[in-house]
N, C-alpha and C positions, 0 to 999 in steps of 0.2 A: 378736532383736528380737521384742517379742509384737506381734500382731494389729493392735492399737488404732494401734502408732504405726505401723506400713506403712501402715493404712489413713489416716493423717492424711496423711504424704508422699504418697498417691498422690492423694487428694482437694486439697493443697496443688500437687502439682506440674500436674494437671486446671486448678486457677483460675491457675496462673502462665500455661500456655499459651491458656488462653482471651482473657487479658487480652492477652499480646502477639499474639496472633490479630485482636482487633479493635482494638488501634491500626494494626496494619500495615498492615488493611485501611482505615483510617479516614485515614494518611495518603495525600496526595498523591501521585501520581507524576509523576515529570518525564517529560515528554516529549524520545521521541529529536527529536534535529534533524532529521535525514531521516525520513518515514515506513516504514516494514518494510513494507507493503503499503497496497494499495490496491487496492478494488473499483471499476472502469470498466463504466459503467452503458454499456446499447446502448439503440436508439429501442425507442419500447412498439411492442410486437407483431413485435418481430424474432424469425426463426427462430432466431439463435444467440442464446445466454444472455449473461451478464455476463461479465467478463473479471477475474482475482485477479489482477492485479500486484504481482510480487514486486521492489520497489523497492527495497530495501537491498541484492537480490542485484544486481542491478543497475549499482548506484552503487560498491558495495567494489572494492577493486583485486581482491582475491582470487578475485572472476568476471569481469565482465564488465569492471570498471575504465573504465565511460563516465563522462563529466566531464556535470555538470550539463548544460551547454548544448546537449550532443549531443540531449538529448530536449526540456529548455527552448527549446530555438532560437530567442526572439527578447528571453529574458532579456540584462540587463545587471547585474552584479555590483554593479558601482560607482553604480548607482541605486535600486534595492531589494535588503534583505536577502537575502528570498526567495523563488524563483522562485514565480508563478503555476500552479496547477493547470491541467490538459488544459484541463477543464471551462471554464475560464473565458474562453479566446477558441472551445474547439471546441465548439459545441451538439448534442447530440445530434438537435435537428431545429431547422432554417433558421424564424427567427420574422422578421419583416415589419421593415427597418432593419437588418435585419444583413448585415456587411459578405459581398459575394454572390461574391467570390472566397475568403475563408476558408472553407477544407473543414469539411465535418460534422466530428463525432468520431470517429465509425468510419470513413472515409474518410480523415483528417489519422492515424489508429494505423494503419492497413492498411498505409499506407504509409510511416509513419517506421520503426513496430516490426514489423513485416513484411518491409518492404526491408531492414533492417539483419539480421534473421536471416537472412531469403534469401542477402544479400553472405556474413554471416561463414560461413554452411554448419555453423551449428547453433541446436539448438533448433527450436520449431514456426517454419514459414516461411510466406508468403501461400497455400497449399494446403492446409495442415491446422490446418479450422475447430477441432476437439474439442483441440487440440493448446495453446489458448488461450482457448476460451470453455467454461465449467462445463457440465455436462448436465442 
């Protein structure tokens, strides 16, 4: 093969992947039905950091195998799709109207995801801050 036509295949085969390069990027992507993580925000000015919740490890049979409502706990299946985030009954800080038996957020986590590491005897447990919140 002379010159001229390598360099046409290599400049042809350059525009094929550019072009499927930016539809792949240009389509959509479906989102999983459960989230793969999540970032759990702490009150402003807290000594510990945020928290990376790995929520897919979580929910798979293949780790932990908890069923939704183990961490939903006051979802109902048969009423909405899907369950409510933390965030949404646990505030990160108590605002004026809000129900004053419902735990903060770090508070209502310390002790569901805390105590349930504690019980099972792995993973970080209610003693080991760094073991759950970023540096």
């Amino acid at each position: 093969m002379d010159l001229n036509k390598e360099k046409l295949i290599a400049y042809c085969a350059v525009v094929v992947l550019f072009i499927v390069g930016v539809v792949s990027y240009a389509l959509p992507d479906k989102k999983p039905e459960t989230p793969v993580r999540a970032m759990l925000d702490t009150a402003p000015g807290a000594t510990q950091k945020k928290v990376l919740f790995f929520h897919k490890g979580h929910s798979e049979r293949v780790n932990y195998g908890l069923e939704c409502v183990d961490c939903h706990h006051k979802w109902v299946k048969s009423e909405t799709e899907k369950p409510t985030a933390c965030r949404e009954c646990h505030k990160v800080e108590k605002a004026e109207g809000d129900d004053p038996k419902q735990p903060k957020r770090a508070d209502a986590l310390h002790q569901r995801c805390g105590g349930c590491h504690d019980d099972a005897g792995h993973g970080p447990g209610t003693q080991d801050c760094a073991g759950c919140h970023s540096s």
